[in-house]
C-alpha positions as CSV (number, residue, x, y, z in Angstrom):
1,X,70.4,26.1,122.2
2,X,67.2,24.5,123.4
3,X,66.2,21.1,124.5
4,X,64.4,18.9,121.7
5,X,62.1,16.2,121.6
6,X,61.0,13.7,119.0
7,X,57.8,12.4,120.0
8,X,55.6,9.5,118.2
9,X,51.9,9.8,118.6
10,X,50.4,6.3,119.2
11,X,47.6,4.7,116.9
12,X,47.7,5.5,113.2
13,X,50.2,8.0,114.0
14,X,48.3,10.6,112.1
15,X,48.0,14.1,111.5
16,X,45.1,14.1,114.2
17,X,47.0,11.6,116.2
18,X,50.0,14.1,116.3
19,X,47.9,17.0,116.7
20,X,46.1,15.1,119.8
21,X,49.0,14.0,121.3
22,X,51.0,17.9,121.5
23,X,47.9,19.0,122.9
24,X,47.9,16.4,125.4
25,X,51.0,16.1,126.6
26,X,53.5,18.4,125.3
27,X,52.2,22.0,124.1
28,X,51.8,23.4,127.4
29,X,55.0,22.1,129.1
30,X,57.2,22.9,125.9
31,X,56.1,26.3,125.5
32,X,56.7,27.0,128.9
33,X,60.1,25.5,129.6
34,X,61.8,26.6,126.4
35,X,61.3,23.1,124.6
36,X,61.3,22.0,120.5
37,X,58.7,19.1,119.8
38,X,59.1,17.6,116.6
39,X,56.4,15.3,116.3
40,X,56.4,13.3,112.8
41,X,53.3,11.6,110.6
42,X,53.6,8.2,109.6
43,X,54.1,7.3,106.1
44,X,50.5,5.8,104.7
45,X,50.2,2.2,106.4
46,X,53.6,2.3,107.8
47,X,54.1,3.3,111.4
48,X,57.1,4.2,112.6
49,X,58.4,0.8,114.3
50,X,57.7,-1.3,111.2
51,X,58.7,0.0,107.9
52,X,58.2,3.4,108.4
53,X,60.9,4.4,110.6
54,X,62.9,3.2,107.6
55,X,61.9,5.7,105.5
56,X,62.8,9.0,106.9
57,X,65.1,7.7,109.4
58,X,67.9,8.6,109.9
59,X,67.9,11.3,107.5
60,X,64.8,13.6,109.5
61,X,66.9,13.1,112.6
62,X,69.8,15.3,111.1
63,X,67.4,17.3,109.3
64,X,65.9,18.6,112.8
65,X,69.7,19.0,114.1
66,X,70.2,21.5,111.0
67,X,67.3,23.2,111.4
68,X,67.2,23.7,115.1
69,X,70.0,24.4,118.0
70,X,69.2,21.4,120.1
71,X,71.3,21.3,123.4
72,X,74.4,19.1,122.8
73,X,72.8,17.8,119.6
74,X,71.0,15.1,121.4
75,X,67.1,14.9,121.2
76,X,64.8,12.9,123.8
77,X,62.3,10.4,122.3
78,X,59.2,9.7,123.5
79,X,55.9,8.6,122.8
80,X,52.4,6.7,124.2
81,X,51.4,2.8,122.5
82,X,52.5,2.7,119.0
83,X,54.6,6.2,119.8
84,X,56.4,4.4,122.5
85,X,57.0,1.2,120.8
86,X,58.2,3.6,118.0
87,X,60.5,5.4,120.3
88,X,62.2,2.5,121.8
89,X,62.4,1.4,118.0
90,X,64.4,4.4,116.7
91,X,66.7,5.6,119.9
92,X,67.8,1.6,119.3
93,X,68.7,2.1,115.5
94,X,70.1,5.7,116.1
95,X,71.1,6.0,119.6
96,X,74.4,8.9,119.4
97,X,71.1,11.1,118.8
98,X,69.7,10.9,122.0
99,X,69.4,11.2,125.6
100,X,66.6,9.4,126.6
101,X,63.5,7.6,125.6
102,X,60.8,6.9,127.2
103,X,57.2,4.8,126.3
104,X,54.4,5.8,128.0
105,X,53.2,2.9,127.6
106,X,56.0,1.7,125.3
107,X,59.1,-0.7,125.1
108,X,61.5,-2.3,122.5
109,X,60.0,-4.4,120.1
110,X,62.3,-6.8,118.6
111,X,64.8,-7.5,121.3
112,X,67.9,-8.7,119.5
113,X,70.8,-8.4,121.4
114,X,72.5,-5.4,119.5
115,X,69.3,-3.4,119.6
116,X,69.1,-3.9,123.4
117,X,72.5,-2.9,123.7
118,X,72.1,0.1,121.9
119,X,70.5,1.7,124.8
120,X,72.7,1.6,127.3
121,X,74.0,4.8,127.0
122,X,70.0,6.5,127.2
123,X,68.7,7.5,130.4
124,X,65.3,4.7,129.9
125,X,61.7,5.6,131.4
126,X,58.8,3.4,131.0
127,X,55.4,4.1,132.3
128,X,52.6,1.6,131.8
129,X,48.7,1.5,133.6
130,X,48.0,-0.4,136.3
131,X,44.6,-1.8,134.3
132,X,47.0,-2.2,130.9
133,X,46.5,-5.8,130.9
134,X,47.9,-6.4,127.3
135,X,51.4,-4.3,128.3
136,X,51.9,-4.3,132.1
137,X,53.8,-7.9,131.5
138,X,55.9,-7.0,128.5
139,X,57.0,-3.6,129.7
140,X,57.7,-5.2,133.6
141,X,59.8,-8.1,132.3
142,X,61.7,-5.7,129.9
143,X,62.6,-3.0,132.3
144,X,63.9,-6.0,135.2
145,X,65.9,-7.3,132.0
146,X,67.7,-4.0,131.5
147,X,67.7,-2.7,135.1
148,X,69.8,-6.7,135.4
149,X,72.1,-5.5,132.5
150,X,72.7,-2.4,134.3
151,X,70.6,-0.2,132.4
152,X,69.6,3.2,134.0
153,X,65.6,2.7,133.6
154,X,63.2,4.2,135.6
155,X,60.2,2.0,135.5
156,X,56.6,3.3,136.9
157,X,53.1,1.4,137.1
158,X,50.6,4.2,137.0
159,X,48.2,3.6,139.5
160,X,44.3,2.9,138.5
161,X,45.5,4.1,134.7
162,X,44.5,2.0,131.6
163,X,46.6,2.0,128.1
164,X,45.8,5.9,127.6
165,X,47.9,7.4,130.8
166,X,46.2,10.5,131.9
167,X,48.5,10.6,134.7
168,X,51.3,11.8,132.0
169,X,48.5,14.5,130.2
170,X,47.5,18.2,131.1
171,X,48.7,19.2,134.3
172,X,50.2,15.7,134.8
173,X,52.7,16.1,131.4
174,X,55.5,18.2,133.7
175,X,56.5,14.2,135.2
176,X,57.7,13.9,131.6
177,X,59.3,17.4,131.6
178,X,61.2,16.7,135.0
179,X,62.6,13.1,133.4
180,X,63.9,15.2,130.4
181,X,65.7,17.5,133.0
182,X,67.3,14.6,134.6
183,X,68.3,13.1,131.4
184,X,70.0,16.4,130.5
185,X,72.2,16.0,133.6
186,X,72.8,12.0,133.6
187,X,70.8,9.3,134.9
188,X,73.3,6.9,135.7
């Protein structure tokens, strides 16, 4: 069995987008450690944490399961931007498939009681820029709200980054890697 990853690719959530992103942040890293990346396009105009998500969801998540021997049958989710605010969206519908998710930058949109408590069990890691005006306040407040509820979230302001973290990218993307591994073990 291997470990598995779902991963959103921010913006438009592409085929470019997705392509970009692996390259970025995953290939590398995956290739080297053993890992699966699944990393969906968006249905046309409909990303993944509006109506999208509804579309293939959760049907593609047992699709992967079938097609691939994930450790423990549990996937980690991740993504950046849209990718992250799609992550926090799915592992909150779907939560008994995962381990983890994490938004780099990213967070739950929609924060309705039951979708907040749907990820208790997850190990949570958010990562936002220090120069990300527009989600440094959102992603801060949210990670204090969980961390209150008990939540296991790690929760890191990367230093002199804007809203695309290149601290998380190239050589960077084994911080990512190293979270997975301490998912697989419990982050409690």
């Amino acid at each position: 069995a291997y470990p598995g990853i779902l991963a959103f690719a921010g913006g438009l959530q592409t085929l470019d987008g997705v392509n970009n992103m692996l390259d970025r942040n995953w290939r590398a890293e995956a290739e080297g450690r053993g890992y699966i990346v699944v990393s969906p396009v968006a249905p046309s105009n409909n990303l993944f944490f509006e109506r999208g998500g509804d579309r293939i969801f959760p049907e593609f998540l047992d699709q992967i399961l079938r097609d691939y021997k994930i450790e423990g049958g549990k996937l980690h989710v991740a993504g950046p931007s849209n990718g992250g605010l799609s992550a926090f969206h799915i592992a909150a519908m779907y939560p008994q498939y995962f381990r983890s998710v994490t938004g780099f930058p990213g967070y739950l949109p929609d924060e309705t009681e039951s979708r907040i408590n749907a990820l208790k069990p997850l190990c949570i890691y958010m990562h936002v820029g220090e120069r990300d005006a527009e989600w440094l306040t959102p992603m801060q407040r949210q990670a204090e709200m969980l961390r209150a509820k008990g939540f296991p979230v790690r929760f890191s302001i990367e230093p002199d980054q804007g809203h695309g973290i290149q601290t998380l990218a190239g050589d960077g993307a084994h911080r990512l890697f190293a979270q997975f591994e301490e998912a697989a073990h419990g982050c409690k």
